[in-house]
Residue, then its C-alpha position, 0 to 999 in steps of 0.5 A: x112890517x120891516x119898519x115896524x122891526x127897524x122901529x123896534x130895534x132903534x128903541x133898544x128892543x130885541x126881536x122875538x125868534x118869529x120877528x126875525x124870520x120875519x125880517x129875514x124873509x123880507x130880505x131873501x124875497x128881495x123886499x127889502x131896501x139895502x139901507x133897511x137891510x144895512x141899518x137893521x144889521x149894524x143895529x144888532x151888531x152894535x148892541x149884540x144879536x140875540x139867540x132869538x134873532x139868530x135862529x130866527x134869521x138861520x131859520x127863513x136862511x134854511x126854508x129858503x136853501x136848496x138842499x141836496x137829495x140826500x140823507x143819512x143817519x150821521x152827517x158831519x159839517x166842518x163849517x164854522x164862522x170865519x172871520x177870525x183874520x188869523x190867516x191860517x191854512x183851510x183846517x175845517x177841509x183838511x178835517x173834512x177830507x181826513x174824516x171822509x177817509x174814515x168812511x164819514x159822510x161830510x158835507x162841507x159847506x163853505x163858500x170863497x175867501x171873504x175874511x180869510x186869505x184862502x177860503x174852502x172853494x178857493x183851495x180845493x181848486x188848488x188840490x184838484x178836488x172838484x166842487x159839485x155845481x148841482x145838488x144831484x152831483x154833490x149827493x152822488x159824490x158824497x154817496x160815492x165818496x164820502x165827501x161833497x162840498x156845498x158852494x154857499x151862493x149855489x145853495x143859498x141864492x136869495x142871499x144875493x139881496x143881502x150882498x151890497x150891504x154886506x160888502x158896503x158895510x165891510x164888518x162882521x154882522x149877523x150873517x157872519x154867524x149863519x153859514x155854520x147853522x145852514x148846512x144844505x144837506x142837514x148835517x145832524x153832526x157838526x163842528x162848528x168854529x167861533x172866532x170870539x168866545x163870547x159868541x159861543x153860546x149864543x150859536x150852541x143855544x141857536x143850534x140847538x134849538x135848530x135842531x142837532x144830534x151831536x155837535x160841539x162849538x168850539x173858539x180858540x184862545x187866541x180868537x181862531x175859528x178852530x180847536x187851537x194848538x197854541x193854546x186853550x180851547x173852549x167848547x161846548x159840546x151839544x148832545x142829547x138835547x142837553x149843553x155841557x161847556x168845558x176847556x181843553x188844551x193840547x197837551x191833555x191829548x198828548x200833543x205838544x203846544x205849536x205856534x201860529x206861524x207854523x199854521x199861517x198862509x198868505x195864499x190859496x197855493x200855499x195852503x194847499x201846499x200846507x195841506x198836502x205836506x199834512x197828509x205827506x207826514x212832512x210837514x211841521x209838528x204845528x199843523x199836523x198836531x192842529x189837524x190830529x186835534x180838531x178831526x178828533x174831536x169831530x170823529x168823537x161830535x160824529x159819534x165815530x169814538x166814544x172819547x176826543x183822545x180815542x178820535x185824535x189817536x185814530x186820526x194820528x194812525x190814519x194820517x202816518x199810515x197815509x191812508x187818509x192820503x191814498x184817499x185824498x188821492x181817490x179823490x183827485x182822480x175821481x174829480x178829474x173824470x167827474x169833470x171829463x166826464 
């Protein structure tokens, strides 16, 4: 069956959504030799992955998954593609961890540095926020807490199959695009970062058709995986069933252009830092304006505000209030005795 769809992709045909689950249950069954899976994945790249074939490989990914026991009626994931190689600090955790001070329930999926100098799991270490080893223990946190971070490979084991390939390769492929679209909890709210714009439609149809509430992809004009502060932002916002596109920039939400440098890290340690000084009030205007930007327009993706001006308010008053510390500082001390316990 694999040679048949490798055949298929070498005479310049695309695979239907239900090929591609196909190819992508071969892979997660271990069925697969790693120069199939190599060749069949450069051959996408190379011509351009088709919405078919991402939600058909987002759709084997998920039956595969394991899922945490937990659900809810509003469920965000701050997850997006990575990839964008701008070195910034963790945005989508800093969002993810402001959210969870409004009483949001997050699910932050997110795995280890790959393409990035710090990824999700590497700076919670650093912040002393405890990444749940267990589906149980990440639903009793959420639950407790509002907040669970989900460690990829935990959830996602069979993707294992596909790791020497990956790395033998060393480019951007199809599974860049699907840990946005594989949230083990089922997060019906999402925003979801793009690195290339042109990749945006293709994951708002995908997702779509995956099934979603209220979600918006966004891609950064200088290529970041965020809502940019240093310049324009596409989006497309998915709610109703129904895709409406549209560009913001900064300023229409009373916030001042920043600059890159302000918002990049070379280490973990340091984004952390970053992080922290955020939450603090102390650090430059560039990151605190970055954060005020992407978690309003999450709260307004969560249907928390009825507008992205009326969630970057909020989550302005949230953070120089320092409640949303208080709360990063709860969730310190209840990691620490999560892991004495």
């Amino acid at each position: 069956m694999l040679k048949k769809h490798l055949q298929t992709c070498l005479n310049h045909q695309t695979l239907t959504e239900k090929e591609a689950e196909e190819v992508m249950n071969a892979i997660m069954n271990g069925e697969a030799t790693s120069s199939q899976i190599a060749s069949i994945i450069s051959i996408m790249r190379y011509r351009g992955e088709t919405v078919d074939e991402i939600t058909g490989f987002a759709r084997a990914m998920r039956k595969h998954s394991l899922s945490i026991p937990f659900q809810h009626d509003a469920l965000i994931d701050t997850c997006g593609t990575g990839g964008d190689s701008l070195k910034t600090f963790n945005i989508s955790t800093t969002v993810a961890i402001v959210l969870s001070s409004f009483g949001l329930k997050v699910a932050k999926h997110g795995n280890r540095a790959v393409s990035s100098k710090s990824g999700s799991a590497d700076v919670l270490e650093h912040l002393e926020i405890s990444i749940q080893h267990t589906p149980d223990a990440a639903a009793h946190f959420l639950e407790k807490h509002n907040l669970c971070f989900l460690f990829a490979p935990l959830y996602h084991q069979s993707m294992k199959h596909a790791a020497l390939p990956r790395k033998e390769l060393g480019f951007r492929t199809i599974f860049n695009m699907l840990g946005p679209l594989t949230n083990p909890a089922n997060a019906n709210h999402q925003l979801l970062g793009v690195y290339d714009v042109h990749m945006i439609d293709k994951m708002a149809e995908a997702l779509q058709r995956l099934g979603t509430k209220h979600s918006i992809i966004v891609a950064g004009g200088e290529g970041l995986d965020e809502c940019s502060i240093t310049t324009h932002t596409d989006l497309v916002e998915i709610k109703d069933g129904q895709r409406h596109s549209y560009q913001i920039v900064p300023e229409q939400f009373g916030l001042k252009r920043g600059k890159l440098d302000e918002i990049q890290v070379e280490t973990p340690l340091e984004s952390a830092k970053l992080m922290i000084d955020i939450l603090n009030g102390k650090a430059n205007e560039s990151a605190k304006h970055i954060v005020y930007l992407n978690a309003g327009v999450a709260m307004y993706a969560s249907d928390q505000v009825s507008s992205i001006q009326e969630g970057v308010e909020l989550v302005r008053q949230g953070i120089e209030s320092k409640a949303v510390l208080r709360h990063f500082h709860q969730l310190q001390m209840e990691s620490r005795e999560s892991q004495h316990a």
